[in-house]
N, C-alpha and C positions, 0 to 999 in steps of 0.2 A: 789839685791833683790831676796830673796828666791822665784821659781815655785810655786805656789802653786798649787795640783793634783785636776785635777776637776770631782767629782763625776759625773753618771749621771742620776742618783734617788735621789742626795743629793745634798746638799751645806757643801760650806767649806771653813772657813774662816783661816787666822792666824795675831794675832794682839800680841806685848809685849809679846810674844812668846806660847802663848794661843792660839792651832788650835779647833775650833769651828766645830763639824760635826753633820749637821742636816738633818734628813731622811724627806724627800721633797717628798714622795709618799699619800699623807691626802688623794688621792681620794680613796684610798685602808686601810684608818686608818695604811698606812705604814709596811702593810704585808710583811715581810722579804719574801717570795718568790712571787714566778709568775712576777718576774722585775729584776734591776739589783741589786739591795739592797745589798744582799751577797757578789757580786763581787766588789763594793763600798766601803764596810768597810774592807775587804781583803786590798783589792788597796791602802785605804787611811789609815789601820796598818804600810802597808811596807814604805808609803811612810812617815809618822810620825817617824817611827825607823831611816830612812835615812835623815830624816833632822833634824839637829843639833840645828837648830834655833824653835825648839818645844820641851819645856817644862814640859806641858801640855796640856789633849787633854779633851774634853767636848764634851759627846751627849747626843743630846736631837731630840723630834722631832716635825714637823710643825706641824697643825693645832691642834686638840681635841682628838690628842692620840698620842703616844709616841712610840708603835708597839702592833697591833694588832696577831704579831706572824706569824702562817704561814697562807694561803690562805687553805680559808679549801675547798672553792666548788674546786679544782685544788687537793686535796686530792683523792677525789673519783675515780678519773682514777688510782690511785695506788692499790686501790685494786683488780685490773683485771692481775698486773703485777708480777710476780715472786718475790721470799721474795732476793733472788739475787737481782734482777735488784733495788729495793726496798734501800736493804743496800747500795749498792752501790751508788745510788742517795743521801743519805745523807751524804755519807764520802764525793766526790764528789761536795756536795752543803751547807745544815746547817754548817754543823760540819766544815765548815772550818771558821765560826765567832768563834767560843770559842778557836780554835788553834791561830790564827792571832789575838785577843785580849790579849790571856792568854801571847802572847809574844811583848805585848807594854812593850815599855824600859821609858816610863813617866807615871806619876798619868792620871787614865782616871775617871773623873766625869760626871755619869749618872744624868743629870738634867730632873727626869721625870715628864713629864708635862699632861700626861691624862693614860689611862686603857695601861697597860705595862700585857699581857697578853700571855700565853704561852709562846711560845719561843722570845715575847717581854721581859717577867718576865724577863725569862735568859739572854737575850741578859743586862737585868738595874743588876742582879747578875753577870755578867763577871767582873764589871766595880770595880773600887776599892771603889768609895766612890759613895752612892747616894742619891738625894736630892731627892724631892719630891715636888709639885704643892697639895692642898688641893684635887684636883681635879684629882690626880692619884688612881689609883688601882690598884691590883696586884694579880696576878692570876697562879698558876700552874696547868693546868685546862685542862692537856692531858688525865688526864683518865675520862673525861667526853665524847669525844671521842673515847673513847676504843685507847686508843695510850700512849707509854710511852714517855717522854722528849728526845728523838733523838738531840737533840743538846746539852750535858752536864749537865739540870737540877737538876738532882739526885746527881751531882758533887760538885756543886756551892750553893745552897739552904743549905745543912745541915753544911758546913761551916761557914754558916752567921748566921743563926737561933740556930743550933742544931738538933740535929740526931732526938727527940723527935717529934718536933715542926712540923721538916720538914717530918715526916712522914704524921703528921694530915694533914698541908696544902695540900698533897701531893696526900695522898688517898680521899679525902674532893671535891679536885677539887673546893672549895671554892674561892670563892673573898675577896682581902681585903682591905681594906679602908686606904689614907693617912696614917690616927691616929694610929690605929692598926699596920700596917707596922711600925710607928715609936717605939711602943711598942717594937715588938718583934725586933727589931736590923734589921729590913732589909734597914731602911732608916736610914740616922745620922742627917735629919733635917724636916720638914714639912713648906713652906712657901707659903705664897697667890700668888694666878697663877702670878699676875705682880713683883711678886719679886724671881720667880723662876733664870731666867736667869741673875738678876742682882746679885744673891747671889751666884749663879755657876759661874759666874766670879770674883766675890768678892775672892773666893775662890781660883778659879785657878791663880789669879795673885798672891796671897799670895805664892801660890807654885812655881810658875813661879819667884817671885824674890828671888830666891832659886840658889847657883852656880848649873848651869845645868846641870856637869859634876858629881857632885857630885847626882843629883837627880836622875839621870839615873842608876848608881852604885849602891843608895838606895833601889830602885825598883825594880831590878836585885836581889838583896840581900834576899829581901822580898818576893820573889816567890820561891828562893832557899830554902829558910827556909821550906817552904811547903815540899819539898822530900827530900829533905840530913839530915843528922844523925850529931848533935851537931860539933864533931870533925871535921867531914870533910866544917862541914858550918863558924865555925873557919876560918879554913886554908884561905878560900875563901876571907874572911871577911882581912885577915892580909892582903889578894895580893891588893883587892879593895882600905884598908888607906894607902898602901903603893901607889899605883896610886897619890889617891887622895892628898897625902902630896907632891906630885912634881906639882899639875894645878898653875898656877896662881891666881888662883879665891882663893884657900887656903889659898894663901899669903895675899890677899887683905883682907879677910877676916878677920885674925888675923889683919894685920894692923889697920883696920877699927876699930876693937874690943880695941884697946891698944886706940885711936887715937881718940875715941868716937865722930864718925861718921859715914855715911851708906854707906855701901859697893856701889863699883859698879863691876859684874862681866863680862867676858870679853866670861862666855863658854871656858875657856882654862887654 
């Protein structure tokens, strides 16, 4: 029986190889700072990459919001502090969610279920794919604050949207609605709050009955593609099928396929 790592602002589940992590701070709308939030999703990246029996990984969050981003009255005492001490704090703190997602080795699906808001936004844009509650909104809304995206948003937004789009949203500090987000490509689905979590697992098991070994490789693949140059993302690409044509799961798989029946894969 796999450990499972226990957050301690969150919960976290793992079932048919679908690990579930859910931000458990609602009396805070699940402010990424001022708790241990940060250190939680760090924790529970490392620990998703280290166990082999996860697939797939799902966040989402408790009660009527999904992350209200950073704590803003906990802001104020920063501007008394040095533009040092300042940066420093967020390499140190934010900044290390978009490092430690950006290096999940499985599909991660943001099932967002209320107001995903600043560095909430970001945090449901790290994520590969995301769903959406009728009842989410979505917000890049740092320079309403006189603040820019300190956690990667200027990174992540105009990949998903467009350099365009993501300008308006951006200097707007505007909100936007389910419907609209599913518009512009930020979301790939909109469904009524009680089918939020049934269709992010609908979802993740479809991936999860996936050879695992191979899923992990695809996803690797997929972020490489983002900074290596054709030729050398080739090369990569030949060493990965070449792995991949020695698992067992490969074999089974073909079998399955000639044999016309459903795989079963073993992860090896």
């Amino acid at each position: 029986m796999t450990d499972i790592h226990k957050p301690v602002d969150a919960t976290l589940t793992l079932e048919n190889r679908v690990a579930v992590f859910t931000l458990n701070r609602h009396d805070v709308r699940n402010a990424l700072t001022g708790n241990n939030l940060i250190q939680d999703i760090v924790d529970t990246c490392k620990w998703v990459n280290a166990t082999p029996e996860v697939s797939v990984l799902v966040i989402t969050g408790d009660g009527s919001a999904f992350s209200a981003g950073g704590n803003v009255k906990a802001m104020k005492a920063q501007g008394s502090q040095t533009v040092g001490h300042v940066a420093q704090t967020y390499r140190d703190g934010i900044q290390r969610i978009p490092q430690a997602v950006q290096s999940l080795e499985v599909p991660v699906i943001a099932a967002v279920n209320g107001p995903a808001i600043g560095a909430g936004c970001d945090l449901s844009l790290m994520c590969d794919i995301r769903l959406a509650s009728t009842e989410a909104i979505f917000g890049e809304t740092f320079v309403n604050l006189g603040l820019i995206s300190g956690d990667g948003g200027a990174w992540f937004l105009p990949k998903i949207v467009g350099y365009q789009r993501a300008v308006e949203l951006t200097f707007s500090g505007r909100l936007v609605k389910a419907d609209e987000a599913l518009t512009l490509g930020m979301v790939l689905e909109v469904v009524e709050p009680d089918q939020l979590m049934p269709r992010a697992l609908e979802m993740a098991r479809l991936f999860a009955s996936k050879p695992p070994i191979t899923t992990r490789y695809t996803k690797r693949l997929m972020k490489l593609a983002e900074r290596e140059q054709l030729k050398d993302f080739l090369d990569q690409c030949a060493f990965f099928q070449g792995v991949c044509h020695q698992t067992a799961d490969h074999q089974e798989a073909v079998d399955a396929f000639i044999e016309k029946r459903s795989a079963n894969f073993a992860g090896r």
